[in-house]
Residue frames as qw, qx, qy, qz and C-alpha x, y, z in Angstrom:
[[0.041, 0.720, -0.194, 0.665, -10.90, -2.18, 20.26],
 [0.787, -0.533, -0.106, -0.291, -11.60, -4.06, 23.66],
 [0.838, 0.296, -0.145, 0.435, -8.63, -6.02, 22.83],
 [0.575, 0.354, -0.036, 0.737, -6.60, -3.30, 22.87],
 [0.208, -0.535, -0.586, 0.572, -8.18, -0.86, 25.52],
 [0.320, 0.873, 0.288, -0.230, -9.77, 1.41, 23.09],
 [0.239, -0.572, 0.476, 0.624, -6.04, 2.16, 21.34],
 [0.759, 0.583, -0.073, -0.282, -6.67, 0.15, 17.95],
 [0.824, -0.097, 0.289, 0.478, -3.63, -1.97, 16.30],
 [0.119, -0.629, 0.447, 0.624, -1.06, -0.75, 14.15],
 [0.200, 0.468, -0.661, -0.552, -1.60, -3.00, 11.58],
 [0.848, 0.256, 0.261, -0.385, -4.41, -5.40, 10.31],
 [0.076, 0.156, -0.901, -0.398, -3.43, -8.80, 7.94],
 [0.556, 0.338, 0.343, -0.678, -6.40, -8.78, 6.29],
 [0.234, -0.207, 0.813, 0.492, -7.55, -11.93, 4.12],
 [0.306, 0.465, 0.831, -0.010, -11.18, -12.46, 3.76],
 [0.054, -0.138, -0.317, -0.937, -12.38, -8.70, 2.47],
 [0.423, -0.518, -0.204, -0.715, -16.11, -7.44, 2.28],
 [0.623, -0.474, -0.599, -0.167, -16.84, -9.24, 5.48],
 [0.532, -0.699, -0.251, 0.407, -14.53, -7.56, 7.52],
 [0.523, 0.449, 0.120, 0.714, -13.41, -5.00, 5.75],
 [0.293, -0.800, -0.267, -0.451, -14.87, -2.14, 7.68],
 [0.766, -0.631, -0.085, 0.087, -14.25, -3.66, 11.23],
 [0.794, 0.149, 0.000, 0.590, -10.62, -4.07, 9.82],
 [0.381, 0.564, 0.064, 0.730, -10.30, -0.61, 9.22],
 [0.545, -0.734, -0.187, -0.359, -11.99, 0.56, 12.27],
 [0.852, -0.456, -0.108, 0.236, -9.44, -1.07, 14.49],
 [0.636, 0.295, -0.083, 0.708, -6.39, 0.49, 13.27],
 [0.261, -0.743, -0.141, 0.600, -4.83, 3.89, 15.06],
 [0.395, 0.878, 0.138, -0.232, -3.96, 6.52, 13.23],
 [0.127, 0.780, -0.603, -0.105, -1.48, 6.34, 10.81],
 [0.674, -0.109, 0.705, -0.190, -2.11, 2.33, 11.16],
 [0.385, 0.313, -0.667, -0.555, -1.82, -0.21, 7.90],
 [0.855, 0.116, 0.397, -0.313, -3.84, -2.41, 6.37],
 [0.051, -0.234, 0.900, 0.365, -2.32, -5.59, 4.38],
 [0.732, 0.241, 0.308, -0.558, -4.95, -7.11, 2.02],
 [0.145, 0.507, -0.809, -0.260, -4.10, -10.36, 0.49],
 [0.036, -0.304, -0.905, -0.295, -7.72, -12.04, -0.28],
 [0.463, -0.097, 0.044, -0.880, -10.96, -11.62, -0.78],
 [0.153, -0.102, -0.983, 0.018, -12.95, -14.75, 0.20],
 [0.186, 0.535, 0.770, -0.294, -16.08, -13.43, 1.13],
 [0.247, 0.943, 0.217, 0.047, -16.06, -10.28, -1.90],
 [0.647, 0.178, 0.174, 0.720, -13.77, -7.88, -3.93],
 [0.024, 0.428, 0.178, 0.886, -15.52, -4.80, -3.28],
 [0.300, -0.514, -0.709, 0.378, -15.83, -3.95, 0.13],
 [0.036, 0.973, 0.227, 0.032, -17.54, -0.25, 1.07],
 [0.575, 0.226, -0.153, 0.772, -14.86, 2.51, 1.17],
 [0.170, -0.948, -0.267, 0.024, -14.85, 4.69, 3.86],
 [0.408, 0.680, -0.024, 0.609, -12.85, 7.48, 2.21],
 [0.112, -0.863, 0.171, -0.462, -13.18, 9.80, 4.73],
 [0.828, -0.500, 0.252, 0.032, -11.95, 7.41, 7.77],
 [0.820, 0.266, 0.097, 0.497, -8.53, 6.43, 5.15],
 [0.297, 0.673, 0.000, 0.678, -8.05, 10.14, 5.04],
 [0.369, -0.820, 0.067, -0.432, -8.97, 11.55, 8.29],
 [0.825, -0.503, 0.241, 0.092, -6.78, 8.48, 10.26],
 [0.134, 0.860, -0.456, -0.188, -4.03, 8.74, 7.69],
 [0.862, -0.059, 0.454, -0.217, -4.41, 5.32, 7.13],
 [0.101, 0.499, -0.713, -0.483, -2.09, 3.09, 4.61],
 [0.926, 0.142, 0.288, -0.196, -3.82, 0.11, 2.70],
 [0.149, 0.496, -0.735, -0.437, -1.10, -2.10, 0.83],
 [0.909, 0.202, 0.035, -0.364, -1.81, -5.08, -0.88],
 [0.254, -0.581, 0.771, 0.057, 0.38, -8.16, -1.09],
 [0.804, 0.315, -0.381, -0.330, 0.59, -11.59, -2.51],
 [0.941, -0.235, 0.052, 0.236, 2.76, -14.59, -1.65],
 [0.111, -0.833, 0.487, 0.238, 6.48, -13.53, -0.83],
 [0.475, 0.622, -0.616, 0.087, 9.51, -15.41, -2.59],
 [0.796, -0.415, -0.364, 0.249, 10.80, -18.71, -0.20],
 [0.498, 0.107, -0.453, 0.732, 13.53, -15.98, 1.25],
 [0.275, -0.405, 0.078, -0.869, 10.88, -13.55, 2.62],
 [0.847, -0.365, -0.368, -0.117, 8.74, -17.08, 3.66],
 [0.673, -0.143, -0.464, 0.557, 12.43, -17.86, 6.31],
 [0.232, 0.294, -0.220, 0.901, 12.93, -14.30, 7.09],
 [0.551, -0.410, -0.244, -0.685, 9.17, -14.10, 8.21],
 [0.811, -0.092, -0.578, -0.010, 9.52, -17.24, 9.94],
 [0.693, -0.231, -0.481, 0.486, 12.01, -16.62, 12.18],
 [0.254, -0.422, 0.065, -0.868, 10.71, -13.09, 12.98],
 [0.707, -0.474, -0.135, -0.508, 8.07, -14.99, 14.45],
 [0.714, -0.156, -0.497, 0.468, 10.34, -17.66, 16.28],
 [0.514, 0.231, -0.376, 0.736, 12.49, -14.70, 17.22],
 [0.148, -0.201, 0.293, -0.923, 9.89, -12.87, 19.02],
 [0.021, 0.177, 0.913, -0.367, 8.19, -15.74, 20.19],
 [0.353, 0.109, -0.354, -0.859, 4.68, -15.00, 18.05],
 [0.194, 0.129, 0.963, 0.134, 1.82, -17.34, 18.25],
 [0.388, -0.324, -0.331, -0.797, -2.05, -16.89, 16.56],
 [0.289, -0.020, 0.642, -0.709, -4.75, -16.66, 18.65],
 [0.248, -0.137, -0.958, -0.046, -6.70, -19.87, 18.77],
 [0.540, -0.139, -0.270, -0.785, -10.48, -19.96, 19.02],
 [0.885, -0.003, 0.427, -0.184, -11.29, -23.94, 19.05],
 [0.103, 0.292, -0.881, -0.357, -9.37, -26.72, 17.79],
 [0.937, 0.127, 0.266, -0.189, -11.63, -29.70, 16.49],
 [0.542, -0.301, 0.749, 0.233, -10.95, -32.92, 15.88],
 [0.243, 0.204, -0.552, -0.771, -11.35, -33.68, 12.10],
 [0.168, -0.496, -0.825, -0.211, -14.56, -35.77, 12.57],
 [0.161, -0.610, -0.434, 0.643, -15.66, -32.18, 13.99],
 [0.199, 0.061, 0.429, 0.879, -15.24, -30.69, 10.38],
 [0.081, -0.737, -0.490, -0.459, -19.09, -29.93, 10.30],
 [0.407, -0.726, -0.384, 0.401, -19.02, -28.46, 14.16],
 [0.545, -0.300, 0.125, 0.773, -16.17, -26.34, 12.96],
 [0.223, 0.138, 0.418, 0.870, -17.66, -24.76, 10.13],
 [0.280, -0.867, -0.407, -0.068, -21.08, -24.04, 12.16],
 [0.485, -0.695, -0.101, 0.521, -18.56, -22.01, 14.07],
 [0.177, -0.380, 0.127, 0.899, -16.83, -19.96, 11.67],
 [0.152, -0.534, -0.766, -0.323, -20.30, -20.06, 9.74],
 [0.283, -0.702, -0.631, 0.170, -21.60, -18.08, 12.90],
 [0.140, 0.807, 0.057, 0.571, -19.04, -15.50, 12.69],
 [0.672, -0.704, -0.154, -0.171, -18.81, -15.64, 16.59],
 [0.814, -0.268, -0.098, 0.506, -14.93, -16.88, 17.18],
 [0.005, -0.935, 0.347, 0.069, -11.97, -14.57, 17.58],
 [0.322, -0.499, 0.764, 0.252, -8.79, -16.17, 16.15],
 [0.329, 0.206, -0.836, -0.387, -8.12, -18.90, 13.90],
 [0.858, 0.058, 0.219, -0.462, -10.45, -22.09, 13.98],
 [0.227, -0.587, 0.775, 0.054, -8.35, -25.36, 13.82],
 [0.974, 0.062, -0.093, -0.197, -8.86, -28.94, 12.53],
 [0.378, -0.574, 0.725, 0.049, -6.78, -31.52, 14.14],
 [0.844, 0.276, -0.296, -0.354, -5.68, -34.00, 11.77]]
């Protein structure tokens, strides 16, 4: 919410589940969606009902797209000049450092490994 000056996002891509599932939802504005398309840390995060209902919240759920949805995606992001936000890169003889770090829980963004 700091991020964002207390507004929230519109819309969460959300892969890991129980671990951030909550926060995930928290951030959004009202009327804001969540995409959920893994669970890597749990399948059964808590449900706060009343916060889905009361913020009029959408949850969808998604899989891999088709290779024409993969280009169309793509060059969305070209076309509006998209990039993720980058934590730390390490070099790959950094592979333990790296995983103390997203281990800690502490970055914001992706965590890299340069190969």
């Amino acid at each position: 919410m700091s991020h964002t000056a207390g507004r929230g996002v519109d819309v969460v891509i959300e892969n890991v589940g129980a671990a951030v599932w909550s926060s995930a939802l928290k951030s959004l504005v009202r009327g804001g969606r969540i995409v959920t398309c893994g669970a890597t840390t749990g399948d059964q995060p808590g449900a706060d009902l009343r916060r889905v209902f009361i913020r009029q919240l959408q949850i969808l759920g998604s899989t891999l797209g088709n290779l024409h949805e993969m280009q169309e995606l793509l060059a969305f992001v070209t076309r509006h000049q998209l990039t993720p936000v980058m934590d730390q890169v390490f070099d790959l003889a950094q592979v333990h450092t790296a995983l103390d770090r997203l281990d800690s829980g502490l970055q914001f963004g992706k965590v890299g490994l340069r190969i």
